[in-house]
C-alpha angles and dihedrals in degrees: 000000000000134000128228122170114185095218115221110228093202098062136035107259115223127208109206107191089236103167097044116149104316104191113276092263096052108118125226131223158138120281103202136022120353115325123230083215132085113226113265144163120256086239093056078059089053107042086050085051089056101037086049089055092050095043107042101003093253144069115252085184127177094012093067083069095052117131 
C-alpha cells in the first residue's frame, strides 16, 4: 500500500509514529465505518512480516489482512 501525503505550503506538517511497536497482543482494527480489514494482534502482523521475508524476500504487509 502505498502512502501519499498532499503537503500544505502555508503551515509546518508534522509525522507522529503512531503505529510503533504495540505489544504483540494489541489488536488492530478499524475506528469508523466497515473495515476492509479483518481484527488481528499485533504479533499475528509480525509474525506475517517474518514468515513473507523468509518466503519471498519482502513484506506484503497489511494486505495480507484484508477481508
Amino acid at each position: 500500500m502505498e502512502h501519499k501525503v498532499v503537503a500544505n505550503n502555508k503551515m509546518e506538517r508534522y509525522s507522529i509514529a503512531y503505529f510503533l511497536c504495540p505489544s504483540y497482543s494489541t489488536v488492530i482494527n478499524g475506528c469508523k465505518g466497515p473495515s476492509v480489514y479483518r481484527k488481528f494482534t499485533f504479533g499475528e502482523y509480525r509474525h506475517q512480516i517474518q514468515e513473507d521475508v523468509k518466503k519471498i524476500g519482502h513484506k506484503i504487509g497489511l494486505s495480507r489482512f484484508l477481508l
